[in-house]
Every structure is written in structure tokens, then in C-alpha cells.
N, C-alpha and C positions, 0 to 999 in steps of 0.2 A: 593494521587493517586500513585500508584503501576503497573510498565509496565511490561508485562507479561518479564519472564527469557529464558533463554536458555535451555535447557531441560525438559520444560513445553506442556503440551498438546494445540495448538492452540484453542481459542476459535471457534466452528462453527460461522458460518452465512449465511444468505442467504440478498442478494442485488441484485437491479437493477442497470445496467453498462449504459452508456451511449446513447446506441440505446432502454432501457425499457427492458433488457431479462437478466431474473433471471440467477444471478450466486450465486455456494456455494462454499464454504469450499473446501466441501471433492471433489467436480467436480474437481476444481482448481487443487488440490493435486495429482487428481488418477495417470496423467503419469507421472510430471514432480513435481521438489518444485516449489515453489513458492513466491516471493518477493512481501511482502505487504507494500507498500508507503504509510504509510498515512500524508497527508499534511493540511493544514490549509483553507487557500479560493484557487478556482479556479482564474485564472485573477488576481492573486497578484507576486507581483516582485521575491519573493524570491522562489516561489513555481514553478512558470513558470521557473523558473532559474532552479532547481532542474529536473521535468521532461525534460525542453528540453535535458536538457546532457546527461537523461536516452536514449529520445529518438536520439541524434546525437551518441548516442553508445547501440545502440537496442542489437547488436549480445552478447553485455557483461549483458545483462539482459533478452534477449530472444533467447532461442537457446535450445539443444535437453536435456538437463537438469534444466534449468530453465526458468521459465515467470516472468513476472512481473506487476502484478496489482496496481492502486493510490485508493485511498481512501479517501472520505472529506465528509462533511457533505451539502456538498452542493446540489442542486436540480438537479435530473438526468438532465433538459435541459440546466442548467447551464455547465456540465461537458459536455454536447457532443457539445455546443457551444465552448466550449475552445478547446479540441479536435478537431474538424473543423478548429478552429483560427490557431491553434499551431502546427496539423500535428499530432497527436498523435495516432499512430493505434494500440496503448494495453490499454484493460479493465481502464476506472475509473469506481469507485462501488461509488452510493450514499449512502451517510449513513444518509439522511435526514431525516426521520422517519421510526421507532420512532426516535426521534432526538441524533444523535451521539451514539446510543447501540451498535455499534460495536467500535467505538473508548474506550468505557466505558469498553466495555470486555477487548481487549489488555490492557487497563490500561493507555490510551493517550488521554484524554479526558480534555479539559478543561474547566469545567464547569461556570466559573464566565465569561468566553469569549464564548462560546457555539460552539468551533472547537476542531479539533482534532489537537495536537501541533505534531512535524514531528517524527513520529514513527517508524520504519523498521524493519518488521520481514523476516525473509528469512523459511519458514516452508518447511517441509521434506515432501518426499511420503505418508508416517503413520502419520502425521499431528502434527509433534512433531515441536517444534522452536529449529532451531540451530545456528542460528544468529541473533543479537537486534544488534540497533544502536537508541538512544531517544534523539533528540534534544530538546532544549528549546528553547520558540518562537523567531522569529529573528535571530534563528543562522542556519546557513545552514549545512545539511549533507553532509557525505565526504566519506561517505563507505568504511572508512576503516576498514579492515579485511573481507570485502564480497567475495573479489574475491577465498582466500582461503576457506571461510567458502564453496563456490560454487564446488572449487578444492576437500572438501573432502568429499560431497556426494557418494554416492555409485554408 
């Protein structure tokens, strides 16, 4: 497995978010980048750990240059339960079927466990990726270098 680079064309996709309403790629893109979380199960420790800090610092992830979307493979009602639980008022995308094809595109797919391991792309306007960050499973992300990669946007 090969996770997409930096100077790389985002893979498209289209996904259901939480409340069932198709989102894509290039919607995502057109005003703002875009920060794609993908994480492993909803409702697990290290995952919940990760969005909550997104969400206890929303403005450094949502703001007039960037959003921030999660990603997992889990069942749309699964993600808007957790959402519900945890407070979470930005986009998770199911990636439940076909099962993990967008974690497979980025290149974060783990297929002998059937999640996506914690992947972070930060994509531009023109759908280009300007920032990765790829954990391996069990270790939690720390984004460093996001906040510049955000600072040098256009």
C-alpha cells in the first residue's frame, strides 16, 4: 500500500456524510482546501481522541480557508451516532460500500483488518494534495507541519 504524495492529484469521490447527503471531491474543494481525516472505527479510543481536539479547535481546522472532513469505513448511521455522542458538527463521509474505495484510492487502506489506518491529506482548490501526514495503526496523529502547510495556501 502506497499513500497518495504531496504534489499528487486527489483521488475524486463521492460519499454519504452522516445525515445520508452526497458529498464530493470537487464540491468540497471548489471555495476552500480541504482536510481529509481518515481514521479507523468510529467509537474507538484513539479515534475519538483525534476528532475530539479537531473539534475543541474547530477554527484551526474550519475557517475561511480551510474545512475539515473524517472518513472511516464505517456505516453512515454509525458516524452520525458518534457525531450526536461526541458533538461533532463537520462532515464524516462513510466509506462503507463499496467497502473502503476511497481509503484504497488515498493509498490508506488496510485490507487484512478492513479500515482505513489514520491518513491526513490537506487538498488545495485544484484538487492537488499539499500536505500528507500517515499514521500506523495505534499511533495517533499530531499534525505537525499542517498549520504551515494551511499558512501557505494561496
Amino acid at each position: 500500500m502506497s499513500a497518495k504524495q504531496v504534489g499528487e492529484q486527489a483521488p475524486a469521490f463521492t460519499a454519504k456524510d452522516q445525515f445520508g447527503q452526497e458529498v464530493t471531491l470537487t464540491g468540497l474543494t471548489g471555495d476552500k482546501a480541504t482536510l481529509l481525516v481518515f481514521y479507523p472505527f468510529a467509537f474507538s479510543g484513539i479515534c475519538t481522541g483525534e476528532l475530539c481536539s479537531i473539534r475543541d479547535d474547530i477554527s484551526r481546522f474550519v475557517n475561511d480557508k480551510v474545512q475539515v472532513v473524517g472518513v472511516s469505513c464505517d456505516p453512515m448511521f454509525t458516524q452520525r451516532a458518534w457525531a450526536e455522542d461526541q458533538g461533532y458538527d463537520f462532515p464524516l463521509l462513510s466509506d462503507f460500500w463499496p467497502h473502503g474505495s476511497i481509503a484504497k484510492d488515498y493509498g490508506v487502506f488496510n485490507e487484512d483488518a478492513g479500515m482505513a489506518i489514520r491518513g491526513t491529506f490537506l487538498v488545495d482548490t485544484t484538487g492537488k494534495i499539499v500536505w500528507t501526514q500517515v499514521n500506523a495503526p495505534g499511533e495517533a496523529r499530531d499534525f505537525a507541519g499542517y498549520d504551515d502547510a494551511v499558512s501557505a495556501l494561496g
